[in-house]
matplotlib code that plots the C-alpha trace (Angstrom):
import matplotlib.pyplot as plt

x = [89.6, 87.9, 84.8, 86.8, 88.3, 85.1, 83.2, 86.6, 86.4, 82.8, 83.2, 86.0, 83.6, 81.2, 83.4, 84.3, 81.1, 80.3, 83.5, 82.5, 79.2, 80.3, 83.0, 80.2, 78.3, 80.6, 81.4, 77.8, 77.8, 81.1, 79.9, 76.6, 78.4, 81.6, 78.6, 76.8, 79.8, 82.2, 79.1, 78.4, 81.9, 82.3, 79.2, 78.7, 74.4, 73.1, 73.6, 71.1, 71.3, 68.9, 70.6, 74.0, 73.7, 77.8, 78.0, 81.6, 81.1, 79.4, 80.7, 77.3, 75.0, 72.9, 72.2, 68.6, 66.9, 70.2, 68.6, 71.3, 69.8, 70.7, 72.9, 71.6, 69.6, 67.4, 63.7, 63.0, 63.8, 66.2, 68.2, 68.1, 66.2, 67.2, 64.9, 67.2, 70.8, 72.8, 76.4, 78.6, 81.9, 84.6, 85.5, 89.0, 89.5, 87.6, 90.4, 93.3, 94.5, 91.9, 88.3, 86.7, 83.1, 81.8, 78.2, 76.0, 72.6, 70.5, 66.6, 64.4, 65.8, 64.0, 65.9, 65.0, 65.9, 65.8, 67.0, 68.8, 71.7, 74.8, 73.1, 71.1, 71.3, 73.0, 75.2, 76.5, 76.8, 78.6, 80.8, 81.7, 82.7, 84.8, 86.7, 86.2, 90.1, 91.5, 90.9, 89.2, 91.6, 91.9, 92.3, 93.8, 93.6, 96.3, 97.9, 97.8, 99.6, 103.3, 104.2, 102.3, 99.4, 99.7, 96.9, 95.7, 95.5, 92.1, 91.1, 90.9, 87.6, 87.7, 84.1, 83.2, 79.6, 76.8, 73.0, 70.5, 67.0, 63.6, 64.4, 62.0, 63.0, 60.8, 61.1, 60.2, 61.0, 59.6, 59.7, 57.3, 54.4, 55.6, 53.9, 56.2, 56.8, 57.4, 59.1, 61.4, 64.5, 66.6, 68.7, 72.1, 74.7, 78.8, 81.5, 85.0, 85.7, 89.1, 90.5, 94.1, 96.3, 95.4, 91.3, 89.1, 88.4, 84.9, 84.7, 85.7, 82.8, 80.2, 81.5, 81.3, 78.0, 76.3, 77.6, 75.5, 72.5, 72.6, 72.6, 70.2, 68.0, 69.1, 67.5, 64.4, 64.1, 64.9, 62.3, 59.4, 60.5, 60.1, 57.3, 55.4, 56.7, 54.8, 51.6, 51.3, 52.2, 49.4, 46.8, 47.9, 47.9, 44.3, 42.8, 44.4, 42.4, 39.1, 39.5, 40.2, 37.4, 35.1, 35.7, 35.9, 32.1, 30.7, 31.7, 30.6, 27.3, 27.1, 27.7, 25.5, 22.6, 23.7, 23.5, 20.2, 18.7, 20.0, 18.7, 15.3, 14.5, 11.7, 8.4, 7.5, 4.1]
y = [26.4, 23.6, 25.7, 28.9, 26.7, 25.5, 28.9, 30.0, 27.1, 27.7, 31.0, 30.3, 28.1, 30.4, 33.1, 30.8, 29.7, 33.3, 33.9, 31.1, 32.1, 35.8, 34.3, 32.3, 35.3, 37.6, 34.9, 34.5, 38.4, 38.1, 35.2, 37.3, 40.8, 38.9, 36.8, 40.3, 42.2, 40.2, 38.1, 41.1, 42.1, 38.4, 37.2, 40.9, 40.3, 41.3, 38.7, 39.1, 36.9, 36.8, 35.1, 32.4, 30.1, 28.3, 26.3, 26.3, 23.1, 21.2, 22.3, 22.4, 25.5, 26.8, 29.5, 31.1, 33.2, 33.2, 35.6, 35.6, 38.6, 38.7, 40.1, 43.6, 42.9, 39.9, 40.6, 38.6, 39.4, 36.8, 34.0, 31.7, 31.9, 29.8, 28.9, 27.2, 24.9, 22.9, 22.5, 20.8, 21.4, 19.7, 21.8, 21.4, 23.1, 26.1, 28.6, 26.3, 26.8, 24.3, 24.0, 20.3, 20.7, 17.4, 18.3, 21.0, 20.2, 23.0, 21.8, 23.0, 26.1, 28.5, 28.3, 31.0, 30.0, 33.2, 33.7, 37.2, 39.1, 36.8, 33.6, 32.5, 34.3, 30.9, 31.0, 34.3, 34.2, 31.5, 33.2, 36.0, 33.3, 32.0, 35.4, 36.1, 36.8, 34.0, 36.7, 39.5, 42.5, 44.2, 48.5, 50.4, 53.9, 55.5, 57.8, 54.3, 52.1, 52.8, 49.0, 48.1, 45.4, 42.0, 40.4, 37.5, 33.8, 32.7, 30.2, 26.5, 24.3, 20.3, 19.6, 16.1, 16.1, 18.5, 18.0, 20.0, 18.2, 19.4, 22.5, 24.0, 25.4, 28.4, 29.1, 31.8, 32.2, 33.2, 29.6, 28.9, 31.1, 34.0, 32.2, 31.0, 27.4, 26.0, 22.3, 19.9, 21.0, 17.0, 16.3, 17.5, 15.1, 16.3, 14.9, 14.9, 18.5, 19.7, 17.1, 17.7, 19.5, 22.7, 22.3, 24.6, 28.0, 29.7, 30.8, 27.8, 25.6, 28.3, 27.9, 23.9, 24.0, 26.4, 24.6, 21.5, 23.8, 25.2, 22.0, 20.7, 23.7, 23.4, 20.1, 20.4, 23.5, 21.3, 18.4, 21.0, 22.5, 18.8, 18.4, 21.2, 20.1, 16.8, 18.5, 20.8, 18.2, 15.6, 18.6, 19.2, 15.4, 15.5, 18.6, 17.6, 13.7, 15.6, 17.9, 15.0, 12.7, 15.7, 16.3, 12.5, 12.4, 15.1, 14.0, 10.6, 11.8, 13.8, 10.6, 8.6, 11.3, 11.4, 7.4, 7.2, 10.4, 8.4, 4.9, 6.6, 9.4, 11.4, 10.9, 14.3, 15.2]
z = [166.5, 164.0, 164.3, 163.0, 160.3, 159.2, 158.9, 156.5, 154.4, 153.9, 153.4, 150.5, 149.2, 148.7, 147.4, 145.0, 143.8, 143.9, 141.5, 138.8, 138.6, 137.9, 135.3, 133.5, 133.5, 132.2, 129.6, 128.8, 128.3, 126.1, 123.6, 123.0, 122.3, 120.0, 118.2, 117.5, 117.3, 114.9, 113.5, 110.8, 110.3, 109.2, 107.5, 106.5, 107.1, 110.4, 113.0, 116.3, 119.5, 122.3, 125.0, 126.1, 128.9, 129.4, 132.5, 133.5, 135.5, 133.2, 129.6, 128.8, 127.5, 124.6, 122.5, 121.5, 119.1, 116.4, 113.8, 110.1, 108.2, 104.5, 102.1, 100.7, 97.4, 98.6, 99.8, 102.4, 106.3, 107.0, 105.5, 108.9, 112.5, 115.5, 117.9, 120.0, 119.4, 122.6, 122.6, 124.8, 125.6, 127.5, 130.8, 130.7, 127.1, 127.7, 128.8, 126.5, 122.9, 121.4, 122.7, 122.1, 121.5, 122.0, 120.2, 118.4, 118.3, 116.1, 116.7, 114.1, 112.2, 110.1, 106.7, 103.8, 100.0, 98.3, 94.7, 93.6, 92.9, 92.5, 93.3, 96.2, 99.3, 101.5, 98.6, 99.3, 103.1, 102.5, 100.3, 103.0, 105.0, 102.6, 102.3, 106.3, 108.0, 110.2, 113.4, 113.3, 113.6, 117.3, 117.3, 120.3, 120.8, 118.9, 122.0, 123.7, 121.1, 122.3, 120.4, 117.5, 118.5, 117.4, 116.3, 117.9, 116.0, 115.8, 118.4, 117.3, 117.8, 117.5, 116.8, 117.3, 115.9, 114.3, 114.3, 112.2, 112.5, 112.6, 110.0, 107.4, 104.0, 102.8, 99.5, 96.7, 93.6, 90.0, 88.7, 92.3, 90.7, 93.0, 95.8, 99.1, 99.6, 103.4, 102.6, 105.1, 105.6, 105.3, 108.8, 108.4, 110.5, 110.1, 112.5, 113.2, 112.1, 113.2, 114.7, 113.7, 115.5, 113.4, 114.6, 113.1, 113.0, 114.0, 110.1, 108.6, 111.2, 109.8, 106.4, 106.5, 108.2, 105.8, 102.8, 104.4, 105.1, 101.8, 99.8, 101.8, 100.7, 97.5, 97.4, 98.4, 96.1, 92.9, 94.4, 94.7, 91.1, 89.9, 92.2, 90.8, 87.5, 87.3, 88.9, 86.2, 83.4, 85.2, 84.8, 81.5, 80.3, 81.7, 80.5, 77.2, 77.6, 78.7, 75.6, 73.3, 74.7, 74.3, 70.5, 70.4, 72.1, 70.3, 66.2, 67.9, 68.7, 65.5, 63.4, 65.2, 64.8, 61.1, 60.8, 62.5, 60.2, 57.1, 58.0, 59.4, 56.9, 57.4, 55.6, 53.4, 53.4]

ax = plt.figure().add_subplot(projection="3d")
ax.plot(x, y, z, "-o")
ax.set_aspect("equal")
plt.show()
């Protein structure tokens, strides 16, 4: 009989490791298609995700190859590339009202600074957020909607703390010389977002992080302006001193040859 009892448990154990490993699966599968699927609809760029890894158990799990295209009217391929960003969650607020993400750790994104149409192109993105709808709407077949749908509320994130290190800023522009610029992207630390009862919502956390991302950009756009600046006026100032000491050298020269011809003249023969 105990025998018996142990080969059911151990089968129920099985079948329920079997089952969360399916459910993290599945969820893996879901986070990829609603980032790709509602990503565009709310950015309105072309949003691209290679892969989710969510361990149920843990809360843990990350996120690669996050590609943010860019509005229509800017040149370059993409505003921002992720190579790879952690997050952890807390277990217990996965399937509840309000998920706690404990971190986000984004290591070394790709940022483009692009100016055009309206601004720069962070700017704009940014923007979309801005105007994104709380939820994004849910459609049902029409010969199946016997009761209008309700649309869902948005679900709420507390996030406790954000990390952005290790990014690069590549930047073009007119006032560059037309040439691209690859500068230090400055660490980017928030924490404590949503924390009231209210939390979050994924738009507004992509909003609030961008905005950070974006004047971060910003910055190191205006030092390599200033940067560049200062280089150019340093080669001026010198050209200008190498010009002036070479006029200065030359009537020298000439007065000095004109000194010695007038103290020293030339016997006539």
């Amino acid at each position: 009989m105990k025998k018996l009892l142990i080969r059911i448990t151990l089968v129920v154990v099985v079948l329920g490791v079997i089952a969360v490993v399916a459910i993290g699966l599945s969820l893996n599968g879901a986070i990829k298609k609603g980032v790709e699927t509602f990503g565009p609809q709310i950015a309105k760029v072309p949003v691209t995700l290679d892969g989710v890894s969510l361990s149920l158990f843990s809360g843990s799990g990350g996120i690669k190859g996050l590609v943010i295209g860019n509005p229509e009217g800017y040149k370059t391929p993409h505003a921002m590339s992720v190579g790879l960003a952690s997050v952890a969650i807390s277990p217990g607020s996965i399937m509840s009202d309000k998920i706690v993400v404990k971190s986000i750790r984004i290591e070394a994104p790709q940022v483009t600074f692009e100016l055009g149409p309206g601004g720069n192109n962070l700017q704009r993105i940014q923007d979309n957020l801005a105007g994104a709808p709380a939820a994004p709407a849910e459609t049902s077949k029409p010969a199946e909607a016997k009761v209008p749908a309700e649309s869902k509320p948005a679900k709420k994130l507390q996030v406790d703390e954000v990390i952005i290190t290790g990014g690069k800023v590549t930047l073009g522009a007119a006032m560059l010389g037309g040439k691209l610029i690859e500068a230090p992207l400055p660490e980017i630390r928030l924490s404590n977002l949503g924390q009231g009862p209210e939390g979050i919502t994924g738009p507004e956390l992509g909003k609030v992080i961008l905005s950070q991302i974006n004047q971060g950009a910003i910055k190191t756009y205006t030092d390599q302006l200033a940067k560049i600046g200062a280089e150019a006026l340093q080669n001026l100032t010198a050209n200008a001193t190498n010009a002036v000491n070479k006029a200065a050298g030359d009537v020298l020269n000439k007065a000095t040859k004109g000194l010695g011809d007038l103290l020293n003249p030339k016997k006539k023969e």
